[in-house]
C-alpha positions in Angstrom: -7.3 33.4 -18.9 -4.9 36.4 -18.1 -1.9 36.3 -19.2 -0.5 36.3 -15.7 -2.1 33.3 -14.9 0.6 30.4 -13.4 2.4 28.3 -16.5 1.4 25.5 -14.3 -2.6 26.6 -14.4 -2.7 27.6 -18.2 -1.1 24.2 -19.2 -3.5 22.3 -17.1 -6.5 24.1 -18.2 -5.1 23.8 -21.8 -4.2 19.7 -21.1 -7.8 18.9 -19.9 -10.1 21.2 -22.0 -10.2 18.3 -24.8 -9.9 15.7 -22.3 -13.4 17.2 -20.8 -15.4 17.8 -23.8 -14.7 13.9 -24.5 -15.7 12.3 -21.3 -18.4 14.5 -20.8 -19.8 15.1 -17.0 -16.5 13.3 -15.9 -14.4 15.9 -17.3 -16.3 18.1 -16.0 -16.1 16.5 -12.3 -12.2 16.2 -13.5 -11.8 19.7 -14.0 -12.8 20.5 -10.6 -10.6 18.5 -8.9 -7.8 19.9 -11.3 -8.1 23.2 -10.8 -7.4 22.5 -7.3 -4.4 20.2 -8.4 -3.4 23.3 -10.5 -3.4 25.7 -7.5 -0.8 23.0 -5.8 1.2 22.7 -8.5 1.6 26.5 -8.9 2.3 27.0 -5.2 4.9 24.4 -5.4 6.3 25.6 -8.5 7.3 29.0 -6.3 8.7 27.0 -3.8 10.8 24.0 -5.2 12.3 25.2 -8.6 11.7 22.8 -12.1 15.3 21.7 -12.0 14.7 20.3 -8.2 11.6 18.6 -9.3 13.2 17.2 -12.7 16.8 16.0 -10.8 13.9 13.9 -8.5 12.4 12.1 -11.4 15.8 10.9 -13.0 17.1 10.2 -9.5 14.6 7.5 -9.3 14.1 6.8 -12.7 17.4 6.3 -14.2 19.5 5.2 -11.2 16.9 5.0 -8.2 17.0 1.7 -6.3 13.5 1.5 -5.2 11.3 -0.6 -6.3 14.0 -2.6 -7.6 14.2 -5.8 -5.1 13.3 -9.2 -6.5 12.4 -12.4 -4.6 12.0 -16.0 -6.1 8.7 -15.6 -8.1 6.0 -17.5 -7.9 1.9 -17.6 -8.9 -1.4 -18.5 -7.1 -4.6 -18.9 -8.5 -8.1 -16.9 -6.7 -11.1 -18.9 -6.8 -12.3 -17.2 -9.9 -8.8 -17.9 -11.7 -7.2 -14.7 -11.7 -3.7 -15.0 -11.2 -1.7 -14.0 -8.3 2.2 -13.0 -8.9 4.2 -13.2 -5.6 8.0 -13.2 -4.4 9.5 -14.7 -1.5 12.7 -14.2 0.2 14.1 -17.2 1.6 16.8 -17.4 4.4 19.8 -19.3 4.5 19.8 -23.6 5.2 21.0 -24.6 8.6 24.6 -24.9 8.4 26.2 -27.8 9.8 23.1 -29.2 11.3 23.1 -26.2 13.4 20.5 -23.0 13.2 23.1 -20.8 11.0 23.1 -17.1 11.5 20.6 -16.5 8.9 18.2 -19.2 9.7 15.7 -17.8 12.0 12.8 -19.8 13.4 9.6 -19.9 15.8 11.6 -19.8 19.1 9.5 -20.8 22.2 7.2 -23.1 21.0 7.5 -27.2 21.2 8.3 -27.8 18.1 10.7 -25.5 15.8 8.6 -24.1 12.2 10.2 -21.6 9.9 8.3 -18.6 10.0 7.0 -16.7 7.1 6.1 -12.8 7.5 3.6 -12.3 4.6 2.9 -9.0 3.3 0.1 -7.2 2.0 0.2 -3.2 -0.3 -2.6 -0.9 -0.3 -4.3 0.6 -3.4 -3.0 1.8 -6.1 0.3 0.1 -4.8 2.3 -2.9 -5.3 4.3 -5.2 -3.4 7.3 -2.6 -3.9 6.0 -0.4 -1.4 7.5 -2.0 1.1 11.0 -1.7 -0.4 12.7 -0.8 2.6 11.4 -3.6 5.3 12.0 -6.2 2.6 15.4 -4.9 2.0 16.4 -4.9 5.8 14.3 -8.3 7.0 16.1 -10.0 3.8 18.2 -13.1 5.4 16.4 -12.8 8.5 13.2 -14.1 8.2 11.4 -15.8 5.0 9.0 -13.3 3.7 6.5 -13.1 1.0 5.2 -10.5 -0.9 2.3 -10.6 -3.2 0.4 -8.1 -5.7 -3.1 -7.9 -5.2 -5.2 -8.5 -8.0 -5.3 -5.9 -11.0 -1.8 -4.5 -9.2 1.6 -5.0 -10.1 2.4 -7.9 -11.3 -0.8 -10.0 -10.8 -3.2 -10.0 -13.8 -6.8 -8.4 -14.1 -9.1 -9.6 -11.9 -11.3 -12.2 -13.7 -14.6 -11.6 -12.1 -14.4 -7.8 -13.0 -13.6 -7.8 -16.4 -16.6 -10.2 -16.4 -18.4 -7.1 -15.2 -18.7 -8.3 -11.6 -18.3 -6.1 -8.7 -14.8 -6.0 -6.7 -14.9 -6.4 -2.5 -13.1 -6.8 0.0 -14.2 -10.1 0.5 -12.7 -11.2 -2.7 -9.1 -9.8 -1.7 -8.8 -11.8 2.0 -9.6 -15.2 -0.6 -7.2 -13.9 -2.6 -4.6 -13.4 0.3 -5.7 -17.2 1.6 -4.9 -18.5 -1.9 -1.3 -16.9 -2.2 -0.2 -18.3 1.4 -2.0 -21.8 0.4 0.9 -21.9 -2.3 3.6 -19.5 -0.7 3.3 -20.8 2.7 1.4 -24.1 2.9 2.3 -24.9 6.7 4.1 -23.0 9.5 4.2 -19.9 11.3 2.5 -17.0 9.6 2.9 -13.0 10.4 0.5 -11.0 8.6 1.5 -7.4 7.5 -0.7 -5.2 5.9 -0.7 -1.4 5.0 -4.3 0.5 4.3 -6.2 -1.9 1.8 -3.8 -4.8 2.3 -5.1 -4.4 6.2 -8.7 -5.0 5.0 -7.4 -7.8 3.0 -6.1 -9.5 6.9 -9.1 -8.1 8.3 -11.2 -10.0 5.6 -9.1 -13.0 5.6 -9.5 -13.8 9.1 -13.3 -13.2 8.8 -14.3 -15.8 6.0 -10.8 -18.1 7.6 -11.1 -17.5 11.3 -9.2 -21.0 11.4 -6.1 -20.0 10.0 -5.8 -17.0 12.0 -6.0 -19.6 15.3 -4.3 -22.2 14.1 -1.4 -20.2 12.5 -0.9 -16.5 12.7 1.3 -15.9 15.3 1.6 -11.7 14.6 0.0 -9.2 12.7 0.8 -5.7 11.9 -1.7 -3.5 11.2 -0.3 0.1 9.2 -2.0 3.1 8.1 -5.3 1.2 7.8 -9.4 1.0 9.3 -11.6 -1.5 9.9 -14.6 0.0 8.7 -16.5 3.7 8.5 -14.4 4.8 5.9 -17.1 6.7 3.9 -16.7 8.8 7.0 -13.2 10.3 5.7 -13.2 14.0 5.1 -9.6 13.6 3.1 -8.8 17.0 4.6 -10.9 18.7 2.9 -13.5 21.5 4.2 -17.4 20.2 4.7 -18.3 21.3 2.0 -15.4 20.1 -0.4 -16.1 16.8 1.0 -19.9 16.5 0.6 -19.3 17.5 -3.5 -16.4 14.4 -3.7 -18.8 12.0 -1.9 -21.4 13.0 -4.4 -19.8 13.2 -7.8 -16.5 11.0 -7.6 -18.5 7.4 -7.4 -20.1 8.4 -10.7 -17.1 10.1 -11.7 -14.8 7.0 -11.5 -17.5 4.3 -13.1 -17.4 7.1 -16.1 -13.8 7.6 -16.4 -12.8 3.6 -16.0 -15.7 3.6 -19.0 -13.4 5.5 -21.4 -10.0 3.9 -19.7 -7.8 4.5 -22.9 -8.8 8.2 -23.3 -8.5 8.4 -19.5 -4.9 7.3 -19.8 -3.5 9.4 -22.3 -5.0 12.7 -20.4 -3.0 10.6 -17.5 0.3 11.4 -19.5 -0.3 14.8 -20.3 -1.6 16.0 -16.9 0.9 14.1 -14.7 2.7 16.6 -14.1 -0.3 18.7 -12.2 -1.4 15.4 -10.0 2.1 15.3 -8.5 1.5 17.9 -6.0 -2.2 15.8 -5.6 -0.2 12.7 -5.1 2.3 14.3 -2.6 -0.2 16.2 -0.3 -2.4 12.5 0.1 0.7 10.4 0.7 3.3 12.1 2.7 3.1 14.8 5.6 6.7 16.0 5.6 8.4 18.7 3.5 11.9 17.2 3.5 10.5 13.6 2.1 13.7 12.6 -0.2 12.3 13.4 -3.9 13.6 9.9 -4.9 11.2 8.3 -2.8 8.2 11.0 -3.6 8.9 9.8 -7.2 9.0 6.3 -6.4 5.7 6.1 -4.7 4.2 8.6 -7.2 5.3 5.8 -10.5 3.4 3.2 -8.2 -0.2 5.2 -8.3 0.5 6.3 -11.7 1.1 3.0 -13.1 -2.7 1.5 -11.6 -5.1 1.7 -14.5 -7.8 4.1 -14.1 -10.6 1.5 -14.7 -8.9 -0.7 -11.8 -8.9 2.7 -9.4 -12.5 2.3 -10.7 -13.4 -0.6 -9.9 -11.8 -0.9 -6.2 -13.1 2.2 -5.1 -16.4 1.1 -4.1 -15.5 -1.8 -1.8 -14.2 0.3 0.9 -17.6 2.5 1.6 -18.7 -1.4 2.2 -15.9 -2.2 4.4 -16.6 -3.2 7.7 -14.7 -5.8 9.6 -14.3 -4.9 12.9 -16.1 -7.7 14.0 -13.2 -9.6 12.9 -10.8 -7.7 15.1 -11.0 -10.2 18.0 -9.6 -13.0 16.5 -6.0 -11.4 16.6 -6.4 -11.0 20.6 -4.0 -13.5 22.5 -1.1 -12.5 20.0 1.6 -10.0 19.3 0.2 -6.8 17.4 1.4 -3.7 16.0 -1.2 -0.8 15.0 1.0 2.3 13.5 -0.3 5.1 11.3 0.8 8.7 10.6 -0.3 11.3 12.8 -1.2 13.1 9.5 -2.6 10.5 7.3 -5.5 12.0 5.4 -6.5 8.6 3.7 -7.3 6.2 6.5 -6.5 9.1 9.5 -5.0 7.6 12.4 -8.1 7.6 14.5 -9.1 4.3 12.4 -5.9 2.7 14.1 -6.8 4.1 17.6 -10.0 2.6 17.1 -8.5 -0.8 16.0 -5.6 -0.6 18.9 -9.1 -0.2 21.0 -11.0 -3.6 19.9 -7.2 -5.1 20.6 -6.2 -3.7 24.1 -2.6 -5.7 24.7 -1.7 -4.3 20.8 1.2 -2.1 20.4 -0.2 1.7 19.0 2.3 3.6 17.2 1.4 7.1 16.1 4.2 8.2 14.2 4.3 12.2 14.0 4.9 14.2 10.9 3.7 11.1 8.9 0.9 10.6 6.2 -0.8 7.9 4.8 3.0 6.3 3.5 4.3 6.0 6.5 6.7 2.9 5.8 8.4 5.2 3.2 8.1 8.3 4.8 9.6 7.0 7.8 10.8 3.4 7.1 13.3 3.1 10.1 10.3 3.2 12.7 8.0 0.8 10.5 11.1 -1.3 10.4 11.6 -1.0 14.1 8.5 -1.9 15.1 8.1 -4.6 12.8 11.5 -6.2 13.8 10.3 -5.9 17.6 7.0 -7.8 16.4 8.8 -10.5 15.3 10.6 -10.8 18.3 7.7 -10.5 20.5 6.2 -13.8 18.4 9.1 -15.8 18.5 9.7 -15.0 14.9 13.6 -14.2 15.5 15.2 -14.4 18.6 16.1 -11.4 20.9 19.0 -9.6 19.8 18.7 -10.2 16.2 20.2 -7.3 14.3 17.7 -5.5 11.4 18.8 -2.7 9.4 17.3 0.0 9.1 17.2 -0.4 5.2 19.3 -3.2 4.8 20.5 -4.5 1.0 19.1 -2.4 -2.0 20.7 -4.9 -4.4 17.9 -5.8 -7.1 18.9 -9.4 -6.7 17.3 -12.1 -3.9 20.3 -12.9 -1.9 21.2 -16.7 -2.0 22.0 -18.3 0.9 
């Protein structure tokens, strides 16, 4: 290496050299996809100075509010035992025998229900993801947010460390178990962003009664109901073909030698940032705080769990599940410039659903409700309307409380 070479490229090469020789062909695989992550890195080191990047990382870490929101918890059980760690946010009691200002129920049905918007993260997430719609729906509507298995705060999925195989499948029973003990009767809105829309999709596939009998909304974001081994992440043809090839393998070797994996986790992170960026956000002026935020959320997902889920969403295909959630209020939205699920897979959904709401939010990636949470947050707050879930009028934030505390009512 000349001794011109970027800092960011040398350390990198340096980082991953013993990192390849013990995982083998993975490295290798690895160090492919790194120098890549290397070449980002460099160009970003030119263009947004090391102080910039290291006041973004204490923003967050030290102070930063995301992330930080925290509901009543509670725990539900999949059918092979794993345990499921949700929160909900309850709104105020009536007040006087009348419906107080933070009381919200079904309005325009016979007989009034509370309501409960449930939602649903995406891989490699958690439930914190949707920081900023929980912050502003808090006191408005009860809401529930869940981890899925081997995320967050919910534990290992059971059935994998057994050695068995993760689908998606598996995630809608999951999602039917946390509302069997968050929300056992009454109105239910589904949210879901990218896998945690596979996990509705699937739900409503293997429950199809549920979804009749008591969804009365669904959001859709950033998310497909099928073809995803289709996506060409951005990348040229010929870029793509050698990631459809190798990664599979790649993965199922790396989740092999998870502990290794991790520590060259630690000392690379600093050359997957710009990786993490370019895949999650479209803009240039995202706030670093929240680029940092979603970037400790990927980072903290074990490499064996990225592993294991991976699979499942070549197998995904539930678009024959789509017409269930005709006849009721639905919101499809996805970034213009989502690389991940691209927002053709929304078009496609908004298609199998003609009376659904299509949002195509513009200089947006795969992100979206943190890249631009005061349309996801519109959108969603119109939703609820539209199902009775508030009335009309009902005033949302745009971001609402950032307090780390549920509110009591």
């Amino acid at each position: 290496m000349s001794e011109s070479s970027p800092p960011a490229v040398a350390s990198a090469v340096e980082a991953l050299g013993g990192w390849r020789k013990a995982t083998g062909v993975a490295g290798a695989a690895i160090g492919v996809v790194a120098a890549g992550a290397a070449a980002t890195l460099a160009v970003e080191r030119m263009t947004v100075g090391r102080g910039m990047r290291r006041k973004a990382r204490l923003a967050l870490d030290s102070a930063g509010p995301y992330g930080t929101l925290r509901g009543t918890p509670g725990r539900a059980y999949a059918d092979d035992g794993t345990e499921l760690y949700y929160e909900v946010e309850d709104v105020a009691p009536d007040r006087g025998g009348q419906l107080g200002p933070r009381r919200r129920r079904l309005f325009g049905r016979k007989a009034l229900a509370p309501v409960t918007v449930v939602f649903s993260h995406g891989y490699c997430l958690s439930q914190d993801s949707w920081h900023f719609q929980r912050a502003a729906l808090r006191g408005v509507v009860r809401t529930v947010h869940w981890d899925q298995r081997s995320h967050g705060r919910s534990a290992r999925g059971a059935e994998q460390l057994d050695g068995g195989t993760l689908t998606i499948d598996q995630l809608g029973r999951d999602l039917k178990a946390v509302i069997d003990a968050a929300a056992p009767e009454g109105p239910i809105v589904l949210v879901g962003h990218s896998m945690g829309g596979m996990t509705v999709m699937a739900l409503a596939a293997q429950f199809p009664e549920l979804i009749r009998e008591r969804v009365v909304a669904t959001a859709f974001v950033g998310t497909s109901s099928g073809r995803l081994g289709e996506v060409d992440f951005g990348l040229p043809v010929a870029g793509v073909n050698a990631v459809r090839r190798v990664l599979p393998g790649v993965l199922k070797a790396l989740g092999q030698r998870a502990e290794l994996v991790e520590r060259g986790r630690r000392v690379t992170a600093d050359l997957f940032t710009g990786v993490i960026k370019r895949y999650s956000f479209a803009g240039r002026d995202i706030d670093p705080a929240v680029a940092r935020f979603a970037e400790r959320m990927i980072e903290s997902t074990p490499i064996d769990v990225v592993a294991e889920f991976y699979p499942a969403f070549s197998d995904h295909d539930k678009t024959a599940a789509l017409p269930l959630f005709a006849g009721m209020p639905v919101l499809v939205l996805a970034g213009l410039q989502d690389l991940v699920t691209p927002s053709a897979h929304s078009e496609a959904i908004a298609d199998l659903l003609p009376d659904a709401e299509l949002v195509l939010v513009p200089d947006a990636g795969h992100l979206v409700m943190l890249e631009h949470p005061e349309v996801v947050t519109d959108r969603l707050a119109d939703l609820l309307t539209r199902a009775g879930a508030v009335p009309a009028g009902t005033t949302v934030g745009g971001y609402g409380s950032t307090s780390s505390t549920a509110q009591p009512g």
